[in-house]
PLY file of the C-alpha trace (Angstrom):
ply
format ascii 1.0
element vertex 106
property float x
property float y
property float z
element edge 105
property int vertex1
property int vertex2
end_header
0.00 0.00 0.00
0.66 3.53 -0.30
1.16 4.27 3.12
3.98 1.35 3.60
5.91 2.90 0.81
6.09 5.82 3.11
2.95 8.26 2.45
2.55 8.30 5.84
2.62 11.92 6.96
-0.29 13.95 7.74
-0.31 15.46 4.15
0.21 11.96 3.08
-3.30 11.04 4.97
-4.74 13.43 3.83
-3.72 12.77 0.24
-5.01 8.75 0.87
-8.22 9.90 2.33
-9.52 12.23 -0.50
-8.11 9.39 -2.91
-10.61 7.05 -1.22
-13.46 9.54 -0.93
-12.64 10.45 -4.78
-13.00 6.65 -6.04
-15.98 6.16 -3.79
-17.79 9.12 -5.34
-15.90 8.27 -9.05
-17.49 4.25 -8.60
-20.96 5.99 -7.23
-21.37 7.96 -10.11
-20.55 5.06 -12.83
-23.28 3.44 -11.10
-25.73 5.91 -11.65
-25.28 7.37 -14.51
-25.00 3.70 -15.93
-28.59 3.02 -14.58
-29.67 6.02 -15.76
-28.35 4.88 -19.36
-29.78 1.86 -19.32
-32.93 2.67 -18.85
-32.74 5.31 -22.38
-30.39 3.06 -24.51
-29.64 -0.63 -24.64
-26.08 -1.82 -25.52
-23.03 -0.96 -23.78
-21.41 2.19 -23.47
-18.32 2.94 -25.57
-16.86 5.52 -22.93
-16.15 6.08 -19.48
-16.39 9.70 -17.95
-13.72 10.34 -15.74
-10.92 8.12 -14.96
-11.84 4.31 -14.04
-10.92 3.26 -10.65
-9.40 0.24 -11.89
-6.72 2.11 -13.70
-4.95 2.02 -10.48
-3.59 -1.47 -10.62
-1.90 -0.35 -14.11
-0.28 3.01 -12.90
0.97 2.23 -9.04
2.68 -1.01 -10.35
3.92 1.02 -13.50
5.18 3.94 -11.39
6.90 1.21 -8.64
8.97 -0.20 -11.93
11.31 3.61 -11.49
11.86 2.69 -8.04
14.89 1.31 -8.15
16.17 4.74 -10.84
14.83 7.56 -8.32
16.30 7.97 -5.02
14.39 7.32 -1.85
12.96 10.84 -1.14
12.19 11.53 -4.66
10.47 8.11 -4.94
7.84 9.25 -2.11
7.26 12.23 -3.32
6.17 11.04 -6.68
3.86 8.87 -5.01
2.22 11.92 -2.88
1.60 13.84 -6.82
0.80 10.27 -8.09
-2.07 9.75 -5.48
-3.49 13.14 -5.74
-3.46 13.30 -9.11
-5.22 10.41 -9.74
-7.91 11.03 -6.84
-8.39 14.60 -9.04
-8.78 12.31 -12.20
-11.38 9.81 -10.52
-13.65 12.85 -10.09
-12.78 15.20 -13.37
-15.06 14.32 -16.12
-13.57 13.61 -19.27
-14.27 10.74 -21.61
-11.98 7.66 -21.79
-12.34 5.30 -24.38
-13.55 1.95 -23.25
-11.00 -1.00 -24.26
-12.20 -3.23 -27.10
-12.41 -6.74 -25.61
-12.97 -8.24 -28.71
-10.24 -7.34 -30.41
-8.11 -8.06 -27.84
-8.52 -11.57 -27.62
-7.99 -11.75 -31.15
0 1
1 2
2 3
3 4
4 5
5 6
6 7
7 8
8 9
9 10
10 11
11 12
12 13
13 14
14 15
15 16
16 17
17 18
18 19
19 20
20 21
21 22
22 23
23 24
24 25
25 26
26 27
27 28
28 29
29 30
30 31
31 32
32 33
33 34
34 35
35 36
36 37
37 38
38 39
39 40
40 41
41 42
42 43
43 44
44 45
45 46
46 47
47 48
48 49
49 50
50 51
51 52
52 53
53 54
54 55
55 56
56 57
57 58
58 59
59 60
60 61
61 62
62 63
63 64
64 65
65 66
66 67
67 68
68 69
69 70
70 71
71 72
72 73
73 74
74 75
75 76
76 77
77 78
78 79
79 80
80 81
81 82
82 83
83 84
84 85
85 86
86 87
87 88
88 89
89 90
90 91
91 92
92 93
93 94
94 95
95 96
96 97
97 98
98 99
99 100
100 101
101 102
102 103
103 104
104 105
């Protein structure tokens, strides 16, 4: 977790806290406006609107890869801009193209 790889300060907190509340609110609001959808349209929806929670286990692993390149201090502060900025992209809306399943199995 986050806080083991040392965002453990009060900012840090603070910093894992709104990036809970953020997906919370970012997975409550797929949820609904999803319902809302279905009940207009059938089908499935080509986008998402703001950035999917499940991102997350792409870019923390992704971001731990440089680990071992940036020193210790500037390591944990990545992760403090890493964690906010993702919180602030689980709540911006902005369309993301949903991934073709399809054609990735082909």
């Amino acid at each position: 977790s986050l806080y083991c790889m040392g965002v453990d300060s009060v900012a840090g907190i603070a910093i894992l806290c709104s990036y809970c509340i953020c997906a919370v609110i970012r997975l409550a609001f797929f949820n609904v406006q999803e319902a809302k959808r279905q009940q207009v349209e059938s089908g499935s929806n080509k986008f998402y609107r703001g950035l999917p929670v499940t991102t997350s286990s792409l870019i923390f692993p992704l971001y731990f890869l440089v680990k071992g390149i940036l020193p210790g201090n500037l390591f944990v502060a990545g992760l403090y801009i890493l964690a906010a900025l993702t919180a602030f992209l689980f709540i911006l809306d902005f369309k993301v193209k949903k991934p073709n399943v399809s054609k990735l199995l082909k």
